[in-house]
Biopython code that builds the backbone (N, CA, C, O; Angstrom):
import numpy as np
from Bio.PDB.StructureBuilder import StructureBuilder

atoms = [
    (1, "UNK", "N", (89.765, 63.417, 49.690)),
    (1, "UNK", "CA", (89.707, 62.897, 48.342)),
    (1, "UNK", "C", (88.416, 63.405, 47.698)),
    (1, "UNK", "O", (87.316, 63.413, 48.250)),
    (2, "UNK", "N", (88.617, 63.710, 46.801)),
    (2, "UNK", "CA", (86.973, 64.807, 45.640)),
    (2, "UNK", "C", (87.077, 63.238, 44.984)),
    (2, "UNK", "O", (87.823, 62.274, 45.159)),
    (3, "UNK", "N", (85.792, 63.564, 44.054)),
    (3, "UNK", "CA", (85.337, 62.581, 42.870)),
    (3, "UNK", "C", (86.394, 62.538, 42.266)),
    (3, "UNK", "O", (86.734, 61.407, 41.918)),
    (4, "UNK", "N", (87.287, 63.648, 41.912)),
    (4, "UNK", "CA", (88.157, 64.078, 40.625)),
    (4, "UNK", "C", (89.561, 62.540, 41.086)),
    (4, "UNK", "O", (90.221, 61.782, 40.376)),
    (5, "UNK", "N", (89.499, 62.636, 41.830)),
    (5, "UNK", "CA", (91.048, 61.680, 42.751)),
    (5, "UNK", "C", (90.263, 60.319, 42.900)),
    (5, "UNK", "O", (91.107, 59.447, 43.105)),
    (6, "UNK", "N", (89.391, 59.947, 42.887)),
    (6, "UNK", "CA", (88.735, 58.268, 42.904)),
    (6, "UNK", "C", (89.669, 57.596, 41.746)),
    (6, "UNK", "O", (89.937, 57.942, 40.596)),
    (7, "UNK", "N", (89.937, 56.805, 42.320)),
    (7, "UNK", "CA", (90.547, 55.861, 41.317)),
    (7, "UNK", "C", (89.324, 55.079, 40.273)),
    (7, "UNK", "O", (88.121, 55.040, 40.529)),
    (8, "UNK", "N", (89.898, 54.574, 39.231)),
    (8, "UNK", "CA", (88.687, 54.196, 38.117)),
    (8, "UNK", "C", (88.507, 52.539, 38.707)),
    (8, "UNK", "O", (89.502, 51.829, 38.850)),
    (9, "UNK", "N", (86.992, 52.001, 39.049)),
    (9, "UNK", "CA", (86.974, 51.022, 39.323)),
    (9, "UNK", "C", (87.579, 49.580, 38.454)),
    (9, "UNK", "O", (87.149, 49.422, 37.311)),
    (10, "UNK", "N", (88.299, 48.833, 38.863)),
    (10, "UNK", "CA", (88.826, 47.663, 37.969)),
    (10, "UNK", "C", (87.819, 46.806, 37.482)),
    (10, "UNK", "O", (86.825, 46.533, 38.154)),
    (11, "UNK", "N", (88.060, 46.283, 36.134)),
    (11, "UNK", "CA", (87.117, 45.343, 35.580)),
    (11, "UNK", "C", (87.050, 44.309, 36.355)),
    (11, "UNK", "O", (88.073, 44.014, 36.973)),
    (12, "UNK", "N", (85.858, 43.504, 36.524)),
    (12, "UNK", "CA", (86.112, 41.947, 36.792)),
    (12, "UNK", "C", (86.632, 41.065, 36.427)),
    (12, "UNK", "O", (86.116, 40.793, 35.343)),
    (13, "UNK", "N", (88.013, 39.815, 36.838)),
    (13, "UNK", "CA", (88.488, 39.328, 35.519)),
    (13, "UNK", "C", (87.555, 38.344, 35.211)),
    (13, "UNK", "O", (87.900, 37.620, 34.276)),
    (14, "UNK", "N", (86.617, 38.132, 35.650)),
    (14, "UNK", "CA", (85.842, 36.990, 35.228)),
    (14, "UNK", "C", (84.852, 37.413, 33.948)),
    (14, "UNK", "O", (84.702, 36.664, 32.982)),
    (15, "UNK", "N", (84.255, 38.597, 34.060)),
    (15, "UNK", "CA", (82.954, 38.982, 33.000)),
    (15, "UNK", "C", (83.372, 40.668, 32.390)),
    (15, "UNK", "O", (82.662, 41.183, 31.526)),
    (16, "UNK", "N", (84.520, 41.355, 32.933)),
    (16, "UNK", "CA", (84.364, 42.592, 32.774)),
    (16, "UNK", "C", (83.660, 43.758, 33.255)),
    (16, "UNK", "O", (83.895, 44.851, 32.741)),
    (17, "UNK", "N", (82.802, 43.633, 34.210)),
    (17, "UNK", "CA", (82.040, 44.655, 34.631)),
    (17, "UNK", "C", (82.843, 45.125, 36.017)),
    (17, "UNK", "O", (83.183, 44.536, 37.043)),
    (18, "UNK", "N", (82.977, 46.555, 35.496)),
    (18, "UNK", "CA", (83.845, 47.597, 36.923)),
    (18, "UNK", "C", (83.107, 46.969, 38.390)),
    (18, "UNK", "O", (81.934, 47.183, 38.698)),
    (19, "UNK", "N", (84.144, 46.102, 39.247)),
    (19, "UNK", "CA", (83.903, 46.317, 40.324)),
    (19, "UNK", "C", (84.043, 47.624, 41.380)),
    (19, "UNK", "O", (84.938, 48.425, 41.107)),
    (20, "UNK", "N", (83.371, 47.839, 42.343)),
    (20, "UNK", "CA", (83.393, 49.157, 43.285)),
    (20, "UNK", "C", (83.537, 48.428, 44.394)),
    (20, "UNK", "O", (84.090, 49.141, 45.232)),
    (21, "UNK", "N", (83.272, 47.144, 44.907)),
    (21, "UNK", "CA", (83.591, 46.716, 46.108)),
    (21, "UNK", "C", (84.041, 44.644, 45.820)),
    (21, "UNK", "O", (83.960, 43.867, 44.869)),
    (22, "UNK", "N", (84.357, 44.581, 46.831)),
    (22, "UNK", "CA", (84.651, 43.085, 46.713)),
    (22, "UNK", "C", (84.233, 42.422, 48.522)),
    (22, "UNK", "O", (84.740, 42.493, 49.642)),
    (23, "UNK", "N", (83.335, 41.963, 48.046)),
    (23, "UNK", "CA", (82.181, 41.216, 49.338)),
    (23, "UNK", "C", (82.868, 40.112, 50.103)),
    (23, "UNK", "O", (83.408, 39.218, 49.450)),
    (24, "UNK", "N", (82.903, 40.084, 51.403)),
    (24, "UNK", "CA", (83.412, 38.177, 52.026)),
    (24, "UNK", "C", (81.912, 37.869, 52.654)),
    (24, "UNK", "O", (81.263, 38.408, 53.551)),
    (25, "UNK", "N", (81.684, 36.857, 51.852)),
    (25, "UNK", "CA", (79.897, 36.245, 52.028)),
    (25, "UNK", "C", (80.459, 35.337, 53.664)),
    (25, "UNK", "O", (79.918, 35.433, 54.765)),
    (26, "UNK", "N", (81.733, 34.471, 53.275)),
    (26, "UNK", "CA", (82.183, 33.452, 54.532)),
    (26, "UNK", "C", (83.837, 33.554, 54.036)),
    (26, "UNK", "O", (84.322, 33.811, 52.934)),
    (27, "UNK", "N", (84.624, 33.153, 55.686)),
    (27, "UNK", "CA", (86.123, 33.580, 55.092)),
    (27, "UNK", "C", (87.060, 32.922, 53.587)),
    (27, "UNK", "O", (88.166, 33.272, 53.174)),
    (28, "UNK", "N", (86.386, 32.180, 53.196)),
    (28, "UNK", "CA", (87.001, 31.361, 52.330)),
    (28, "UNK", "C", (86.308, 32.285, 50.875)),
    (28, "UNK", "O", (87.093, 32.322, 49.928)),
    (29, "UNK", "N", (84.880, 33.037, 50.635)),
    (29, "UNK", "CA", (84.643, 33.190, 49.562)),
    (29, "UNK", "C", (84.323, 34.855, 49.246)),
    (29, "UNK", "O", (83.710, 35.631, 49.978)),
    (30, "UNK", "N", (84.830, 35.083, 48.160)),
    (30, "UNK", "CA", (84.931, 36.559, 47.899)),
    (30, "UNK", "C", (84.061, 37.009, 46.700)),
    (30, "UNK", "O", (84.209, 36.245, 45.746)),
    (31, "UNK", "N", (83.073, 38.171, 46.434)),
    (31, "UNK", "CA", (82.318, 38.127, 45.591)),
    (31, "UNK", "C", (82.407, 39.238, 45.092)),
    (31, "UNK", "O", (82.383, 39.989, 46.067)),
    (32, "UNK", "N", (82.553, 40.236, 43.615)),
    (32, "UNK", "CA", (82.714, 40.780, 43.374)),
    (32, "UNK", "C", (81.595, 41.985, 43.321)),
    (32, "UNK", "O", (80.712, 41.417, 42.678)),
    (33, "UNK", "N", (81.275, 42.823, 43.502)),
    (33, "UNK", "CA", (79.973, 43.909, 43.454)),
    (33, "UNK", "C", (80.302, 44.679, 42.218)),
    (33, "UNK", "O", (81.485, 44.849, 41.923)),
    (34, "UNK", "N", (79.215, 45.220, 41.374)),
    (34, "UNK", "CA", (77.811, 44.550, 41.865)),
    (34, "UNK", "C", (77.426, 43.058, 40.763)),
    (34, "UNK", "O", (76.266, 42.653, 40.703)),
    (35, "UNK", "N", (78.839, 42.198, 39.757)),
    (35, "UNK", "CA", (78.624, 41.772, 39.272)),
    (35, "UNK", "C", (78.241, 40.626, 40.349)),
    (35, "UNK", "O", (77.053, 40.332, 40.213)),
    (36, "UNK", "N", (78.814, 39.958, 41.278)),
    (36, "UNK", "CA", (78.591, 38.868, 41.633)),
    (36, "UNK", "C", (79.926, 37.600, 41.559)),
    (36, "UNK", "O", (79.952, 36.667, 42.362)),
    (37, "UNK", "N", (80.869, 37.766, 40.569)),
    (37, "UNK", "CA", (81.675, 36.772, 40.485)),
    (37, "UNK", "C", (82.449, 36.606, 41.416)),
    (37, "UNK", "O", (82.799, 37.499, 42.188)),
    (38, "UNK", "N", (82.997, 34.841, 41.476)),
    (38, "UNK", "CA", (83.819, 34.845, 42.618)),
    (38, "UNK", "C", (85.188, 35.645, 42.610)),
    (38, "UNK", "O", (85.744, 35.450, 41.529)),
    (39, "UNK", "N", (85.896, 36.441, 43.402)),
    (39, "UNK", "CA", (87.289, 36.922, 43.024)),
    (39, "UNK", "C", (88.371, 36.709, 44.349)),
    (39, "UNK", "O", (88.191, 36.067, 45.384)),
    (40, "UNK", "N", (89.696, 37.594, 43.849)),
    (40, "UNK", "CA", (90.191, 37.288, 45.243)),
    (40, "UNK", "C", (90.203, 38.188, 46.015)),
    (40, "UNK", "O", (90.259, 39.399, 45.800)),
    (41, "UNK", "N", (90.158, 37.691, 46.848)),
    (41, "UNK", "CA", (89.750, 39.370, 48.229)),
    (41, "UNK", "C", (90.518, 40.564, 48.149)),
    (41, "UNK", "O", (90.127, 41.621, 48.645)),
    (42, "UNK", "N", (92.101, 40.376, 47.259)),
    (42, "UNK", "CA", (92.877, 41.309, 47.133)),
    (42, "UNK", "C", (92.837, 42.023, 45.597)),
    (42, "UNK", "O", (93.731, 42.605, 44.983)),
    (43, "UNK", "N", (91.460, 41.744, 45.241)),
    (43, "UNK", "CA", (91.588, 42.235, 43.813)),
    (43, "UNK", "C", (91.476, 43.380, 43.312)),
    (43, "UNK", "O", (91.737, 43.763, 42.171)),
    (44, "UNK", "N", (90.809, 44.306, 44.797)),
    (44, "UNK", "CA", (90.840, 46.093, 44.674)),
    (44, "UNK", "C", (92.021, 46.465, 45.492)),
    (44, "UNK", "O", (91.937, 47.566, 46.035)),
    (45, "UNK", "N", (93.375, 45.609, 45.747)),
    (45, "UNK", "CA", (94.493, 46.245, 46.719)),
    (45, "UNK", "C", (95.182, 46.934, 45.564)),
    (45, "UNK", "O", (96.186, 47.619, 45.763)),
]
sb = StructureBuilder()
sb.init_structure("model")
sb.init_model(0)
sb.init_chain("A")
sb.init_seg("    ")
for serial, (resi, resn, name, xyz) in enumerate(atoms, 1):
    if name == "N":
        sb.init_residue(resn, " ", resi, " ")
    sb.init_atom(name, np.array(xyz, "f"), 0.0, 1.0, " ", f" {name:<3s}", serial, name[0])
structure = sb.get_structure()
């Protein structure tokens, strides 16, 4: 995969800012990078 084939990161639905990863701090809570909001773990599937 080149840069050219990256998919475009999805907004957060909470604030809008492109997430690039989605964090598990503990199994129950999911955090969005690099905004921080809570999301659901399947929100970059």
């Amino acid at each position: 995969m080149t840069d050219d084939d990256a998919p475009e990161p999805r907004p957060c639905p909470h604030c809008g800012v492109p997430v690039t990863a989605v964090v598990q701090i503990v199994p129950t809570h999911h955090n969005a990078y690099p905004c921080g909001c809570g999301v659901r773990e399947d929100l970059l599937e």
